[in-house]
C-alpha positions as CSV (number, residue, x, y, z in Angstrom):
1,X,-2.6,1.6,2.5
2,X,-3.1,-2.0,2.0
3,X,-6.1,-2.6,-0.9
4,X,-7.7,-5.2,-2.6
5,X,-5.1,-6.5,-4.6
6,X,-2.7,-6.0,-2.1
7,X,-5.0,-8.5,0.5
8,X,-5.8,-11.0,-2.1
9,X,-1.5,-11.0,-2.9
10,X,-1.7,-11.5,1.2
11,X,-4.4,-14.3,1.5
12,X,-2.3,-16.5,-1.0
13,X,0.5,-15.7,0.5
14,X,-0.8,-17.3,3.5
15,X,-2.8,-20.2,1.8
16,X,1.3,-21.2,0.5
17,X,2.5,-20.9,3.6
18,X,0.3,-21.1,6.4
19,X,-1.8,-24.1,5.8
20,X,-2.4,-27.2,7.6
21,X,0.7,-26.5,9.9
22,X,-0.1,-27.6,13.7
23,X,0.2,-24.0,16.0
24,X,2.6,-25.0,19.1
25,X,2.4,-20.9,20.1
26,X,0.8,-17.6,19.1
27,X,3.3,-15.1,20.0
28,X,1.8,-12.0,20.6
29,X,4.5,-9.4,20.9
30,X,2.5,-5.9,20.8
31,X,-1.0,-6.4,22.3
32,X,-1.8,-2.8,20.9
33,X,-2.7,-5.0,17.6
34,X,-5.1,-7.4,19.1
35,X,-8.7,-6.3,18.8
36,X,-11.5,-7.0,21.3
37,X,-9.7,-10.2,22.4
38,X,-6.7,-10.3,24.8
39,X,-3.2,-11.3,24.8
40,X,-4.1,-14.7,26.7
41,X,-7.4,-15.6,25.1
42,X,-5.3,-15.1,21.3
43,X,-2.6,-17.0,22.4
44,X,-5.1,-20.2,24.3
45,X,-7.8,-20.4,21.5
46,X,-4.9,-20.7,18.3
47,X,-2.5,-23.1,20.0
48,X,-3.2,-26.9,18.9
49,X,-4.9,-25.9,15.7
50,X,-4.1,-25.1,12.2
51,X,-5.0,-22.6,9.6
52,X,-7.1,-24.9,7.2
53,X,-8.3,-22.1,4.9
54,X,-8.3,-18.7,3.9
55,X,-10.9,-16.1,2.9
56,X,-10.4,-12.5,1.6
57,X,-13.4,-10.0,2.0
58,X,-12.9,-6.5,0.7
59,X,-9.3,-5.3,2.5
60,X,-10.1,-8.0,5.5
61,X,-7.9,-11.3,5.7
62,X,-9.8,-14.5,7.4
63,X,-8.2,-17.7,8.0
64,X,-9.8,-20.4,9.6
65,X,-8.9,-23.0,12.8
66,X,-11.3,-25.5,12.2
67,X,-10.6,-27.6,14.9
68,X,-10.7,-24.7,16.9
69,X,-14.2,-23.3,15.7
70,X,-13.0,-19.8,14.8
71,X,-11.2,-17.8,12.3
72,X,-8.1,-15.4,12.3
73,X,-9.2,-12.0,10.9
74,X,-6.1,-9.5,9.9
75,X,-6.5,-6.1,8.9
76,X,-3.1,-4.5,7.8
77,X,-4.2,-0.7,8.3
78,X,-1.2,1.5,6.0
79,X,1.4,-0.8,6.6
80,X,1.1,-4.2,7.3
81,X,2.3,-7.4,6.0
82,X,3.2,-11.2,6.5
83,X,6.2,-12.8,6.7
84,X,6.9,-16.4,6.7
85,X,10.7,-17.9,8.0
86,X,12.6,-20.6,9.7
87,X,15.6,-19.2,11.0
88,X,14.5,-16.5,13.5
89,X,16.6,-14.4,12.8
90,X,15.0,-13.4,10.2
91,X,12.0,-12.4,12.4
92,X,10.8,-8.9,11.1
93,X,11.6,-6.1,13.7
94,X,8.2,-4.6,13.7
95,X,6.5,-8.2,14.5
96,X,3.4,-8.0,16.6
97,X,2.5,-11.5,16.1
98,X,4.3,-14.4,15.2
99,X,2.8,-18.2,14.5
100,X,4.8,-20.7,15.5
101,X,4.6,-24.1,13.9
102,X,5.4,-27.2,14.7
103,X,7.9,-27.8,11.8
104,X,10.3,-25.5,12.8
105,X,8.2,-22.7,11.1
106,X,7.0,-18.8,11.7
107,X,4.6,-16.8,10.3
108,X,4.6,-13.1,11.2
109,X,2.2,-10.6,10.9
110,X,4.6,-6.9,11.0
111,X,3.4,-3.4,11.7
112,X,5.5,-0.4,11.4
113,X,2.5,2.0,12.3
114,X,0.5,-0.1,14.2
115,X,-2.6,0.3,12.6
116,X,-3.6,-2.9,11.5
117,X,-5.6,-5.4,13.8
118,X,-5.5,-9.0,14.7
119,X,-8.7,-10.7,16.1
120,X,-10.6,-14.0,16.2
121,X,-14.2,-13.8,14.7
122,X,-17.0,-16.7,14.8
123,X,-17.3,-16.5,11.3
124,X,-16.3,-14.2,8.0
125,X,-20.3,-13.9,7.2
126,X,-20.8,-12.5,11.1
127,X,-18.1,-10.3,10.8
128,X,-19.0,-9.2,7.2
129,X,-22.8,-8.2,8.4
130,X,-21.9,-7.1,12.1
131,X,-19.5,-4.0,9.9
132,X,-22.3,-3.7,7.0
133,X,-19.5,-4.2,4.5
134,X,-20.4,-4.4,0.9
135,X,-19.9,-6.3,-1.3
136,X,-17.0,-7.8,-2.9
137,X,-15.8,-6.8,-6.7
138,X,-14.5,-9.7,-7.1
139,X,-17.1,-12.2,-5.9
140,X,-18.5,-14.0,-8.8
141,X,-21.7,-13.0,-7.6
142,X,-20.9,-9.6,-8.1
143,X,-23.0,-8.8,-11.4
144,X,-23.3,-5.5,-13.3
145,X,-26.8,-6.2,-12.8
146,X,-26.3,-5.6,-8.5
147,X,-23.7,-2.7,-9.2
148,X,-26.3,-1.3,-11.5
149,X,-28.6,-1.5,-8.4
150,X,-25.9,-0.1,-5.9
151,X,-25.2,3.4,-7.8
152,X,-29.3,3.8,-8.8
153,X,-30.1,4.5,-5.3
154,X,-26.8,6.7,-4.4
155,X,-26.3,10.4,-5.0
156,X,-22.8,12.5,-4.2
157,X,-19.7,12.1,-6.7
158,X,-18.7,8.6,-8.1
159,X,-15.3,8.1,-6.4
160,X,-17.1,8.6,-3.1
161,X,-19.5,5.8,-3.5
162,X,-16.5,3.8,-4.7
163,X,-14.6,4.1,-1.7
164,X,-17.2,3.6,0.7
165,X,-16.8,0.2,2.2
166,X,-20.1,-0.1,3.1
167,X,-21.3,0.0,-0.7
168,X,-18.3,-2.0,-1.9
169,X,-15.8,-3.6,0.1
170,X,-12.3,-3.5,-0.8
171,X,-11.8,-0.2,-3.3
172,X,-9.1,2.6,-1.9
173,X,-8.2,5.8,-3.4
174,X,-5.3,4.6,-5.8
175,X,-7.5,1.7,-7.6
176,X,-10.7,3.6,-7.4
177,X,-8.7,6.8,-9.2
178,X,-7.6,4.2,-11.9
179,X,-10.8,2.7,-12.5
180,X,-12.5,5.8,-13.2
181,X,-9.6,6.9,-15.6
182,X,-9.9,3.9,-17.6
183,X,-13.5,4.3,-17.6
184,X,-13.3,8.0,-18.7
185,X,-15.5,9.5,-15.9
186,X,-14.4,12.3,-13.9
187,X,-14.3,11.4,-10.1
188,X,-16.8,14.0,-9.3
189,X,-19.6,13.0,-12.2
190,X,-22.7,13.3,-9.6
191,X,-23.9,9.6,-9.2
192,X,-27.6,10.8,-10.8
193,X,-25.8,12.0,-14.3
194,X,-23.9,8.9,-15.1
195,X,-25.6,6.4,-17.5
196,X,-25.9,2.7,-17.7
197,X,-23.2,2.3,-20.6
198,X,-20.8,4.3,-18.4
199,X,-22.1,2.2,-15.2
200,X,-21.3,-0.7,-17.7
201,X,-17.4,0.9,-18.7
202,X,-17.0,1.4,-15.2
203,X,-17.9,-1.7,-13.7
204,X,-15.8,-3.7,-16.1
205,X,-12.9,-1.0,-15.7
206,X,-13.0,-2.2,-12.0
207,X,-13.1,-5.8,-12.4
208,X,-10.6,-5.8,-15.3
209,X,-8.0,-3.4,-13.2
210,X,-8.3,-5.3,-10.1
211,X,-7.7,-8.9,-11.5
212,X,-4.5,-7.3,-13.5
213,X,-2.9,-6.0,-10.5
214,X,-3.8,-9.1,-8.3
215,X,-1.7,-10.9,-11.9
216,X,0.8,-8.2,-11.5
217,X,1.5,-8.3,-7.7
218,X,1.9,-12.5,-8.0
219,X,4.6,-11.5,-10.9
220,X,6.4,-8.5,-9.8
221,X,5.4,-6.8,-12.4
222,X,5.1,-3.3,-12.9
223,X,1.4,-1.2,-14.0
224,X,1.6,-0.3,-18.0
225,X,2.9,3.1,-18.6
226,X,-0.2,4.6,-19.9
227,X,-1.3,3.7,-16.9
228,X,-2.5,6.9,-14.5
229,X,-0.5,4.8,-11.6
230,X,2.6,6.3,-13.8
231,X,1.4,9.6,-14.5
232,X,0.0,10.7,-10.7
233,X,1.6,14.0,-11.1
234,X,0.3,17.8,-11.5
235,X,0.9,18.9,-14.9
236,X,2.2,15.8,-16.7
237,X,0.5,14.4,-19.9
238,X,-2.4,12.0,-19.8
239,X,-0.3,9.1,-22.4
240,X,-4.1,8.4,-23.3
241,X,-5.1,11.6,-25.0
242,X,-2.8,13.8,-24.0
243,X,-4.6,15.7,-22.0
244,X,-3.1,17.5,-18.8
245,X,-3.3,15.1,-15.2
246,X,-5.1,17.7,-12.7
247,X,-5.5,16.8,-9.2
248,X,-8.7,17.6,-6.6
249,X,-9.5,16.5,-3.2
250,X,-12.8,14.6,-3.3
251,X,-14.1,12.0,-0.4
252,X,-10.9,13.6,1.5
253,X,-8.5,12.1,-0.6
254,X,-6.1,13.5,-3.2
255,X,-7.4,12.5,-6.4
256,X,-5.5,12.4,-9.6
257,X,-7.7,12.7,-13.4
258,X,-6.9,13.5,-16.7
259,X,-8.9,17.3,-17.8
260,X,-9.6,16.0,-20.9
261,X,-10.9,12.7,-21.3
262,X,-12.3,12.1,-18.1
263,X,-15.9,14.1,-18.4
């Protein structure tokens, strides 16, 4: 499924793309992707404008139709993406939107699985408290000092709070299992026993990881190999300590550690 890094690699897609091109049609192909608005009402309230910016929240994409006084929100569930062509031909087969612009453009937005969603929203703030989302990792107003706050008023295991969205938006169970290996705590450390150091290690784990596989995603480059990402298998060696890579279900998840380093 679609993370942070993944999203952020998706908003600048768009903002190369998709920007300040007039909209002569939105093509909606599958209404089963649309949200609370309908096929019509996508189709009246896009045509004539323009993306003129773009926003990422968490794992939520927003771009914005100024003239039209909305914004596009995507949500690309397990598997979807964006696709932007001229010849359409090259249309994606699992399309359930596609932009049409008035050079001779298309943007797509593709779902195998259908479990992404398409909507219009008055504004990213409305949407952001109307869901109770958290906060952003990324946002630069995202200090230790209001993570530090986040975690001193939680209890359960520290990979749960880190995936819920409503403490912090964006976090899934790959990054989350990554962080917390790179910060050397065990994904079920009870929230109450971890100190601020290791809030400290943990926080800049996060940040750190996220903004090198944001870097790594724009470069096609692949994650280190003593990276857990290349060792997510039962029995293999942590290339950290060399401790043994265990796996546990926590939050519901299948979660990969290492037994030795991670306490």
């Amino acid at each position: 499924m679609p993370e942070l890094p993944e999203v952020e690699s998706y908003a600048r897609y768009f903002a190369r793309h998709a920007l300040n091109q007039p909209i002569t049609r939105a093509d909606v192909r599958d209404e089963r992707i649309l949200g609370e608005i309908r096929k019509d009402a996508f189709a009246r309230k896009l045509k004539g404008g323009a993306f003129t910016s773009v926003r990422r929240h968490g794992k939520h994409l927003f771009a914005e139709v100024a003239a039209k006084k909305t914004w596009l929100h995507l949500h690309f569930g397990m598997s979807g993406d964006l696709a932007y062509y001229r010849d359409p031909k090259e249309a994606p087969r699992f399309a359930r939107i596609v932009f049409d612009f008035a050079g001779g453009a298309h943007l797509a937005f593709e779902d195998m699985r259908l479990f992404g969603v398409a909507d219009l929203v008055s504004s990213p703030d409305s949407f952001i408290a109307d869901r109770g989302l958290g906060p952003d990792p990324l946002d630069p107003k995202f200090t230790f000092s209001r993570f530090a706050e986040l975690l001193e008023r939680r209890r359960g295991a520290i990979k749960s709070l880190l995936m819920t969205q409503e403490v912090i938006a964006g976090l899934g169970n790959l990054w989350v299992d990554e962080t917390l290996y790179l910060a050397s705590i065990h994904p079920r450390r009870p929230i109450d026993r971890i100190t601020k150091p290791e809030m400290r290690a943990i926080y800049t784990s996060m940040r750190r990881l996220l903004g090198d596989v944001i870097a790594r995603h724009e470069r096609g480059g692949k994650m280190p190999a003593k990276s857990l990402y290349e060792h997510r298998e039962v029995g293999d060696r942590c290339p950290r300590c060399g401790g043994t890579i265990e796996r546990s279900v926590v939050f519901g998840r299948t979660t990969y550690f290492c037994a030795k380093h991670q306490r």
